[in-house]
VEXLUM-433948 format. One line per field, with one value per residue (C-alpha): residue in one letter; z, x, y; chain. Coordinates in Angstrom, 1 decimal. Each point is the difference from the previous one (the first is absolute). Layout:
res = c(A,...)
pz = c(Z,...)
px = c(X,...)
py = c(Y,...)
chain = c(A,...)
// end
This chain:
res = c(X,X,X,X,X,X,X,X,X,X,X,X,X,X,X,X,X,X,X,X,X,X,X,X,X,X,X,X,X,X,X,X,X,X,X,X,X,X,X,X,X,X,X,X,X,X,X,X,X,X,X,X,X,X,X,X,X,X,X,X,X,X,X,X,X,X,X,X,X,X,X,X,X,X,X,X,X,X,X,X,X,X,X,X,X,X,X,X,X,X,X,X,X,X,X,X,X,X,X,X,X,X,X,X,X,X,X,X,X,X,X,X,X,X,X,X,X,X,X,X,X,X,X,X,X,X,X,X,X,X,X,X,X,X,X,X,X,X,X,X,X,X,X,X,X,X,X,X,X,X,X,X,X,X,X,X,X,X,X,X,X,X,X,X,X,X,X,X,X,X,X,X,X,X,X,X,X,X,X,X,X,X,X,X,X,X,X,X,X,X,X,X,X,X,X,X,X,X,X,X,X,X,X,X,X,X,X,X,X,X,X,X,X,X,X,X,X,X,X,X,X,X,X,X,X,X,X,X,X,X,X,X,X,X,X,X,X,X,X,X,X,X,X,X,X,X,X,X,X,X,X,X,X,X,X,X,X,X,X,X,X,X,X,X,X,X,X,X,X,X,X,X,X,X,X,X,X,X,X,X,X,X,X,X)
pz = c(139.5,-2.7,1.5,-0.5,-3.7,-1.1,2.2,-2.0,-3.1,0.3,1.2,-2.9,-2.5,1.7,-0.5,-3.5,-0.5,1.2,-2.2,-2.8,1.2,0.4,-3.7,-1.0,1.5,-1.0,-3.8,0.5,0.8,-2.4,-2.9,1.4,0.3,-3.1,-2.2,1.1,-0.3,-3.8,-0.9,1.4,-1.8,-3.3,0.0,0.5,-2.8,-1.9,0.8,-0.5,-3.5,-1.3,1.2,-2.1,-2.9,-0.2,0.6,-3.1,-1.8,0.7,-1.5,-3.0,-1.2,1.0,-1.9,-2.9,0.5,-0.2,-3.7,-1.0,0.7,-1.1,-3.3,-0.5,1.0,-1.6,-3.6,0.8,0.3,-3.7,-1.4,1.9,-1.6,-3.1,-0.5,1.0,-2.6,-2.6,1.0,-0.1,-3.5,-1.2,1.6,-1.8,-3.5,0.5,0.9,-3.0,-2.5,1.1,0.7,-1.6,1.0,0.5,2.3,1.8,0.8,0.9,2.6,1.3,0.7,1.3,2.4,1.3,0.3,1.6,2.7,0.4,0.7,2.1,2.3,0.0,0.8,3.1,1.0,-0.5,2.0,2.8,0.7,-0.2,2.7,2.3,-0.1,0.5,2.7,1.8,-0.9,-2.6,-2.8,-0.6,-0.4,-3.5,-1.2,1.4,-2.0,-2.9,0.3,0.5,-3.0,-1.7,1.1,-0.8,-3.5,-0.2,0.9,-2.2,-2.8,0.9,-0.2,-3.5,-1.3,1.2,-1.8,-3.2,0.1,0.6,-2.6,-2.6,0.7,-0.4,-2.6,1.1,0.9,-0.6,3.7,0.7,-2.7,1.9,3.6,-1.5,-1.7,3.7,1.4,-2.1,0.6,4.3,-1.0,-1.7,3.0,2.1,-1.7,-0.4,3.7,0.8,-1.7,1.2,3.6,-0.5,-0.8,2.9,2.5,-1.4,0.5,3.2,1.2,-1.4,1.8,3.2,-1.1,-0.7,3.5,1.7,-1.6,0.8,3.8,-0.5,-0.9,2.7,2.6,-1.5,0.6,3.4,1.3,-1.5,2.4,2.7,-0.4,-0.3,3.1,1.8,-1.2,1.3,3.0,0.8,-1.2,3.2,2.4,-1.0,1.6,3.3,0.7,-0.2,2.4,2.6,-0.8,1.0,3.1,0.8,-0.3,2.1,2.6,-0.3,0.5,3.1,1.7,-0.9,1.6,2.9,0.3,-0.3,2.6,2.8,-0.8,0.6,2.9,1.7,-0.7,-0.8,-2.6,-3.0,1.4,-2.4,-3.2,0.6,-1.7,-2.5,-0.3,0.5,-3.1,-1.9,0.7,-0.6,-3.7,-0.5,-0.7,-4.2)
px = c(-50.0,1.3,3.3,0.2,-1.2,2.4,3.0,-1.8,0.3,3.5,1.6,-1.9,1.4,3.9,-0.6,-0.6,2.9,2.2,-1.4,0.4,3.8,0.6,-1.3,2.1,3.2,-0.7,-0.4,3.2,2.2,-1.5,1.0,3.2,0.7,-1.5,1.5,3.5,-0.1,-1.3,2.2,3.3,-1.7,-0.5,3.6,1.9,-2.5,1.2,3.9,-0.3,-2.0,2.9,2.5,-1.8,-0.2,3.6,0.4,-2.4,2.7,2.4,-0.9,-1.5,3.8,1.6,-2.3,0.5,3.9,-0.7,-1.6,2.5,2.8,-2.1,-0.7,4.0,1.2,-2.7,1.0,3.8,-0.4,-2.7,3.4,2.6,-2.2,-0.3,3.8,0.4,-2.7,2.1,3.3,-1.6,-1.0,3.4,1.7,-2.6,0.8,3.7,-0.1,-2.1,1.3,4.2,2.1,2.1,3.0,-2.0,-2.8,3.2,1.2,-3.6,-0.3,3.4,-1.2,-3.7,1.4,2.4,-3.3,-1.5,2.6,0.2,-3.8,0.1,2.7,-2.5,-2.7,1.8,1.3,-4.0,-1.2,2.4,-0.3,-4.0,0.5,1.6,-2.3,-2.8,1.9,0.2,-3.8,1.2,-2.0,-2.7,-0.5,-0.8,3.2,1.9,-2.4,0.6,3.6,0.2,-2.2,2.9,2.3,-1.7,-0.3,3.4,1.6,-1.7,0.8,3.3,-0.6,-1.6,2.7,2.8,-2.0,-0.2,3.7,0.7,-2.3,1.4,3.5,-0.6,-2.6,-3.8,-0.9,-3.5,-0.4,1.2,-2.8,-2.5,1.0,0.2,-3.8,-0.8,1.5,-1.7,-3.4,0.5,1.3,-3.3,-1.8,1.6,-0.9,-3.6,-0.1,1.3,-2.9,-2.4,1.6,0.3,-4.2,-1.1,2.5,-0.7,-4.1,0.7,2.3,-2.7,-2.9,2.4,0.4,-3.9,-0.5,2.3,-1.8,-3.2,1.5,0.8,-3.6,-1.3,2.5,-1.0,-3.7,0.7,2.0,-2.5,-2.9,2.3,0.6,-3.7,-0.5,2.6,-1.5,-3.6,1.6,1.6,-3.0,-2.1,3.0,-1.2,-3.6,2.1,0.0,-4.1,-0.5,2.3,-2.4,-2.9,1.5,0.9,-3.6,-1.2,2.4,-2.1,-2.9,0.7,1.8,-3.6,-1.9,2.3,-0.8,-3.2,-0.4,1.7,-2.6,-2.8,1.5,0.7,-3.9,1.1,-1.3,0.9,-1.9,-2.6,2.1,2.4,-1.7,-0.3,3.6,1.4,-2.5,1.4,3.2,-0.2,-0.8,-2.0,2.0,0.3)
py = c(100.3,2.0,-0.2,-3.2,0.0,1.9,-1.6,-3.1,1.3,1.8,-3.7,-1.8,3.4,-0.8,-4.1,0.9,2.0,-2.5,-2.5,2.2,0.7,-3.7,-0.5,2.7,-1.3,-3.5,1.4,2.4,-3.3,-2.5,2.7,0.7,-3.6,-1.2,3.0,-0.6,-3.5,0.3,2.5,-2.1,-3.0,1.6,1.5,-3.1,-1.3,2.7,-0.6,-4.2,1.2,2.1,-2.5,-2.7,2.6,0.3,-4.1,0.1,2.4,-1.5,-3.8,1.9,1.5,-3.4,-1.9,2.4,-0.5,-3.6,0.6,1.7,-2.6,-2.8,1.7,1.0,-3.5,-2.8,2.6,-0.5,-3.7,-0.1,1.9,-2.3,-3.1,1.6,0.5,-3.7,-0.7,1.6,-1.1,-3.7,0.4,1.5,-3.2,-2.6,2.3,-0.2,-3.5,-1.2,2.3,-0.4,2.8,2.6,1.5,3.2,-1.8,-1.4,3.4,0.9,-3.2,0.8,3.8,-1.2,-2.7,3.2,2.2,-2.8,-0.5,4.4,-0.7,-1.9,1.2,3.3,-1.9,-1.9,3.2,1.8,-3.0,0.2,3.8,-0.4,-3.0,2.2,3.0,-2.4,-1.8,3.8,0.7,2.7,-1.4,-2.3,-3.6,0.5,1.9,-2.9,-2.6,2.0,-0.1,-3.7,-0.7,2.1,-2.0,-3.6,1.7,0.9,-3.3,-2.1,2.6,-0.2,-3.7,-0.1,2.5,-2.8,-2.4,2.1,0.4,-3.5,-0.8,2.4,-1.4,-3.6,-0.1,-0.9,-3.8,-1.7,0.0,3.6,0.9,-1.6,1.4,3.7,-0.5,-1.2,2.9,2.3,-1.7,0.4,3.7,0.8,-2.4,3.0,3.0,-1.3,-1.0,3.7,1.3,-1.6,0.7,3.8,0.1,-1.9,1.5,3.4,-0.8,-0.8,3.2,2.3,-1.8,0.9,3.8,-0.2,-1.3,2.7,2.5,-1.0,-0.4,3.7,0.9,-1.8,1.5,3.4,-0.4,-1.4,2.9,2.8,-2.3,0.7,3.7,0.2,-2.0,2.5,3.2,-1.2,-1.1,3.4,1.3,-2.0,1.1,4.0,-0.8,-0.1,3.6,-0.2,-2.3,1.9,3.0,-2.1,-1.1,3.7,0.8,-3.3,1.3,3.7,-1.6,-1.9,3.3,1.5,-2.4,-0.4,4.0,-0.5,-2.6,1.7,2.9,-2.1,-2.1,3.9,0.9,3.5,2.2,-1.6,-3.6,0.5,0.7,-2.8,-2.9,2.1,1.0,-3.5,-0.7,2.0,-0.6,-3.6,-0.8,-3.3,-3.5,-0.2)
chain = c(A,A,A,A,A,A,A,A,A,A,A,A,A,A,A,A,A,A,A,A,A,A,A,A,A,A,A,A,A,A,A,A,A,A,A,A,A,A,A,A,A,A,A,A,A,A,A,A,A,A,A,A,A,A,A,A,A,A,A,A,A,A,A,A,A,A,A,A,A,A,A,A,A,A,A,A,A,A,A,A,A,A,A,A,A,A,A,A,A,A,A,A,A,A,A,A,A,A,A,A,A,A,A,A,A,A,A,A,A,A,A,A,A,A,A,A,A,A,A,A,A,A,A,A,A,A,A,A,A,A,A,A,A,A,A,A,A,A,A,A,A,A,A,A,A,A,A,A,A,A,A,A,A,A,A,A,A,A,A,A,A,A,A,A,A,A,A,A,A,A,A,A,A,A,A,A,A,A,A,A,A,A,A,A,A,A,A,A,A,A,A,A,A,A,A,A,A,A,A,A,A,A,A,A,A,A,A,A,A,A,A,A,A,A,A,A,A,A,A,A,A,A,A,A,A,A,A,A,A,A,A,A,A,A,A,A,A,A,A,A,A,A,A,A,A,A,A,A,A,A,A,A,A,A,A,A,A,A,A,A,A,A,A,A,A,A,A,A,A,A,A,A,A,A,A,A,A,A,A,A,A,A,A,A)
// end
């Protein structure tokens, strides 16, 4: 009678134990398995983050690069079209005014300048063609060069004209090309302005965007190191749950002890249930 009671009650203590143990391992695996997953997730977040930072960076100082250029080349060109400008208006003067032996010497000495131009200029234009044609420098050097070089030739070409002009004595017709020369000269110089604004707007709207892309990667990789640190922080509630399973695996020793007391009916029959009670907390 009692016997059996308390063999009752010491298998129902064990079968609770072992419940308990089961939840216990079940809770141990799910952390380990769920911390270590986060925390590999969260890292490579981290990693991809940083990589895209320094992407971010890295478009950021090329797009500032690219303003740079932009701004030294569109201003060499307003100067290149100015000096044409100028040169254009001295020619239209000389031609509707006659020259002097002194403006002769001063044709003959700007058509040589001219031609010492533009032998600097071809020579500017091919060395910047080969550095870009290596990848040494960038498209926009090159540009620059050959707008240089377009400048250069049709001084050249103006300065031949002068001469010519100075020698033989100006024609109605000659008047009239040289007034439409000047007019296309100033065409170009207003055209260049106009060019350097609107391709200047749009270089800093890309520097504006690659910073802004550099905010953005900023704020994405401080998520991510957040992300990491809670998930390490998860992977540290590990050790608890192998405490509970220790304990779990306590109680079911106990109750096992406590059974085989009250299967053996010895003295102790009576104080087993109790002990496998005890033993045995109740399911949280």
């Amino acid at each position: 009678g009692d016997g059996g009671v308390d063999v009752g009650q010491a298998q129902a203590g064990l079968r609770v134990a072992e419940g308990q143990l089961r939840q216990a391992q079940q809770a141990l695996l799910i952390a380990r398995t769920k911390s270590t997953g986060d925390v590999e997730t969260a890292e490579a977040a981290v990693e991809q983050a940083t990589v895209g930072l320094t992407a971010a960076h890295n478009r950021a100082n090329q797009a500032e690069t690219t303003l740079t250029l932009t701004e030294q080349s569109t201003l060499s060109s307003i100067t290149t079209a100015q000096q044409a400008v100028n040169q254009a208006q001295q020619q239209v003067a000389m031609l509707q005014t006659g020259a002097r032996t002194q403006e002769r010497g001063q044709s003959a000495s700007a058509l040589v300048a001219a031609q010492a131009n533009l032998r600097t200029a071809q020579a500017d234009y091919d060395r910047a063609k080969m550095l870009f044609d290596g990848g040494a420098v960038a498209r926009a050097t090159m540009d620059a060069a050959e707008l240089r070089l377009d400048s250069a030739r049709e001084q050249a070409k103006q300065a031949e004209l002068a001469d010519s002009l100075v020698i033989e004595g100006p024609r109605v017709e000659q008047v009239a090309i040289a007034q439409a020369q000047l007019a296309s000269a100033q065409d170009q110089l207003n055209l260049a302005q106009t060019s350097r604004e609107s391709t200047l707007s749009l270089r800093r709207d890309d520097l504006a965007n690659a910073r802004e892309g550099v905010t953005q990667a900023e704020a994405q990789l401080r998520q991510a190191q957040a992300a990491a640190s809670t998930a390490r922080a998860a992977r540290a509630q590990a050790p608890i749950a192998e405490a509970d399973v220790a304990n779990a695996e306590q109680g079911v020793e106990s109750a096992r002890q406590a059974l085989r007391l009250a299967e053996t009916g010895g003295s102790h029959a009576e104080t087993a249930p109790h002990e496998a009670t005890a033993a045995c907390p109740a399911p949280a």
